[in-house]
N, C-alpha and C positions, 0 to 999 in steps of 0.2 A: 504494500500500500504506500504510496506517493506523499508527503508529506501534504499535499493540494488535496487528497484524499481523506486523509486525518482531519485537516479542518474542514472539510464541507461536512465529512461527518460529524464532527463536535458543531457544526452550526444546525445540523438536522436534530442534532437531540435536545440543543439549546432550545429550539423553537418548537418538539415537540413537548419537552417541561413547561414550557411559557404556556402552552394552550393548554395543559390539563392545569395549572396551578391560575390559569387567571379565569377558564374556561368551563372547566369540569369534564371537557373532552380525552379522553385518553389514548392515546395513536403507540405509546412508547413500547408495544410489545410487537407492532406491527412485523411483519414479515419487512427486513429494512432495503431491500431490494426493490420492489416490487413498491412500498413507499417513497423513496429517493425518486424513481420514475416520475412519480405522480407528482410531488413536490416541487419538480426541477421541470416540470409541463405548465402546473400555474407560477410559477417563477417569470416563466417566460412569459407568456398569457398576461400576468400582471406588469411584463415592461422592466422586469428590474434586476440585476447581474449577479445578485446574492442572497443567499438563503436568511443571513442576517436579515437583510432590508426588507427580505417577505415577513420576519420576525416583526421587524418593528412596525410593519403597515399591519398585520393583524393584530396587534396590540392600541394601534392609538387610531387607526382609520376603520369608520364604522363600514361594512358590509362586506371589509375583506375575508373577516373569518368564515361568512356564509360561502364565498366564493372557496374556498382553500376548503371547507368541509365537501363541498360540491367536488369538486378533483379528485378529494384522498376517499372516497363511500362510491367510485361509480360504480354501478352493476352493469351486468350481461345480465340482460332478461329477456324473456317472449311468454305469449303465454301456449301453453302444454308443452314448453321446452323439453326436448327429449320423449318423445312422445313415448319409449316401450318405458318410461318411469311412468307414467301414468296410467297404461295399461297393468304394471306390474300393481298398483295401487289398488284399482279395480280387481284383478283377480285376487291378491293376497293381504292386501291391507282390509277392503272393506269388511268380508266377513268376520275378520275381530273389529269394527266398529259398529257393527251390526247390531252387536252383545250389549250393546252398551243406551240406558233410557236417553241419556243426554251425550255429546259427542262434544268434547271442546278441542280446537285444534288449533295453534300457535305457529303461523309462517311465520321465523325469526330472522330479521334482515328481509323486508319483501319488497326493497327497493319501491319500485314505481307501481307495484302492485299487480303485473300481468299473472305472476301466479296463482295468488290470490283468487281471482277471479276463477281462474283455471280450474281451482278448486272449487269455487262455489257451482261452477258448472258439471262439474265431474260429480257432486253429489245430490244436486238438483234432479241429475239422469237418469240415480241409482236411490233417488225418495229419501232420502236422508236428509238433504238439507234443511227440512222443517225443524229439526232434533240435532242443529248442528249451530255452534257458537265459535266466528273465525275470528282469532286474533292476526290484527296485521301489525307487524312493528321491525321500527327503525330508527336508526340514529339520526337520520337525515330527516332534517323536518319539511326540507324541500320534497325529497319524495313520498313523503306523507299526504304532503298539500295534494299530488298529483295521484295519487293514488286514490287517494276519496273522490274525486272526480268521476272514475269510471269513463275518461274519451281519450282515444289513443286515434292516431292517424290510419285514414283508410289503406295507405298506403300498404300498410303492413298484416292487413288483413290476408290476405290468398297465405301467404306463409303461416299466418295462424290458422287459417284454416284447415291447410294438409298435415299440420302438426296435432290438430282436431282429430282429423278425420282416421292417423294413424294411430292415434291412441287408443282410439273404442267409440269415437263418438257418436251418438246414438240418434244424432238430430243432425237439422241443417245449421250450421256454425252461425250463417246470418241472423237466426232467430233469434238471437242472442242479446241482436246489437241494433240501433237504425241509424241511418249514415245518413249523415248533414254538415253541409259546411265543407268536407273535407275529412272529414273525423268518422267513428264510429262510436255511439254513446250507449253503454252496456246497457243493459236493463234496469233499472231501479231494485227489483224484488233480487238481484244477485247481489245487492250493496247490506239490506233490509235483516244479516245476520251476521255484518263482520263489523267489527268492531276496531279503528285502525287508531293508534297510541306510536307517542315516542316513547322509545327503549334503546338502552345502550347497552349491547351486550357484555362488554368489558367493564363497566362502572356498576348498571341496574341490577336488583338481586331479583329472585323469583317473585310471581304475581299472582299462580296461580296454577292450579294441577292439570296438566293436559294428558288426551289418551291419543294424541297426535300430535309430536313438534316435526316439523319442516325446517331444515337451516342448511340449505346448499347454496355452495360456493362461495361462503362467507368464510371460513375458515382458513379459507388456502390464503386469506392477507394477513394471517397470526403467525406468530411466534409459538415455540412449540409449548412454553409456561401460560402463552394466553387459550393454545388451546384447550390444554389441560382445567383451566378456568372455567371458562364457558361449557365444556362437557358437566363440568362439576353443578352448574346454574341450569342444566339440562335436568341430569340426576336428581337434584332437587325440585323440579318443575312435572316429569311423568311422570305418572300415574303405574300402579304393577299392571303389567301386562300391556303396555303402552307402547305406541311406536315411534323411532326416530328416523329419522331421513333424513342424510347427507348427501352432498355433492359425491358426482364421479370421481374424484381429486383427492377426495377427503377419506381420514383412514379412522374407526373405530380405536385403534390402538392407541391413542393419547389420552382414552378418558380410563379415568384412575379406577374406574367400578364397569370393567369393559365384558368383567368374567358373569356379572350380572344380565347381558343379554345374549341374544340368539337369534343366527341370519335369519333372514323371512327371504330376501334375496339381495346374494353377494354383488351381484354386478351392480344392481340399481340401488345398492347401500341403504337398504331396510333392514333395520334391524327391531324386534322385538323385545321388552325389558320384561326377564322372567322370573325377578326376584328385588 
């Protein structure tokens, strides 16, 4: 490492202290790769040659920090992303949600909310939804705002649709939605059971016992001690007999109580908690 290396890095942890001690935000376990990227993008974006001077503009210039939160939280989303995970849902997860009088289920990190939705349509199909309470939550309060909305561009529709239609989908994808302006504005009655909150998974503790957490590809921006954290705020959040679902990416073996479940299926990272 280059001496030019050492100090951009001590300027990166400098300013990720400054935002969790002035901020409450906490970045300092992030995967530091994969951070510096995203850092050294609104760096530039912002106009300015050092990670110092993005320090000192989110510290005394109001709307920088929402901008630099916006950069370091972006997701990859769509909705029915990977569509044989949601197939896999349908045949192996419902039947144990089935079991169950009331059904709570916790998308953690749901970004801009296409998932979400995903879900609400994937158990609308399968009659559940009436007996079903979605939590959506995120650090980003911007994609919170956006996420309550329910209208994404039409543009992206045909791709959500064949990711629809590979999954299981039991209906016409447009029914879903009616396109105006540009945009496609989801249904109201898909909105009328989810419940969408800021949460910080690295600060916020447990809120509530789920027999469904969703948390993919949030993980892979951690540190191996932050993941170990967050599985731990999982652990304390399911329910027995409960399910978890990870990202592709994402490996079971960093949560400390990992002997406690059991694959439902490996490839699509379902796993069931049997103790």
């Amino acid at each position: 490492m280059t001496v030019d290396d050492e100090l951009e890095r001590l300027e990166i942890e400098l300013l990720l202290e400054a935002i969790f001690r002035r901020f409450g935000f906490d970045f300092r376990d992030y995967a530091y790769t994969s951070l510096r990227r995203r850092i050294l993008h609104v760096m530039r974006k912002e106009g300015l040659d050092s990670v110092s001077s993005l320090q000192d503009k989110v510290l005394h210039q109001q709307g920088t920090l929402e901008r630099l939160l916006n950069g370091l939280t972006i997701s990859v989303t769509s909705m029915f992303r990977d569509p044989d995970f949601y197939a896999a849902i349908r045949e192996k997860v419902l039947p144990i949600l089935r079991t169950y009088p009331n059904i709570n289920i916790w998308h953690a990190g749901c970004a801009s909310g296409e998932e979400v939705y995903s879900m609400a349509i994937l158990m609308q199909e399968e009659g559940l939804y009436d007996k079903c309470r979605l939590y959506a939550t995120d650090m980003n309060e911007g994609a919170i705002k956006a996420a309550k909305t329910g209208i994404l561009p039409l543009t992206v529709m045909k791709e959500y649709t064949n990711n629809y239609l590979r999954s299981g989908g039991k209906s016409a994808f447009s029914d879903y939605y009616t396109a105006k302006h540009g945009n496609a504005i989801f249904d109201q009655t898909l909105r009328k059971n989810v419940v969408f909150a800021h949460h910080n998974l690295v600060t916020d503790s447990s809120f509530h016992e789920f027999h469904f957490i969703l948390c993919r590809n949030v993980m892979i921006y951690f540190n191996k001690a932050l993941q170990s954290r967050v599985f731990q705020l999982f652990n304390q959040s399911l329910s027995p007999f409960g399910v978890l679902a990870l990202g592709i990416r994402e490996s079971l073996l960093l949560n400390p109580e990992k002997e406690t479940y059991e694959e439902i299926d490996a490839l699509q990272r379902l796993y069931r908690r049997i103790s």
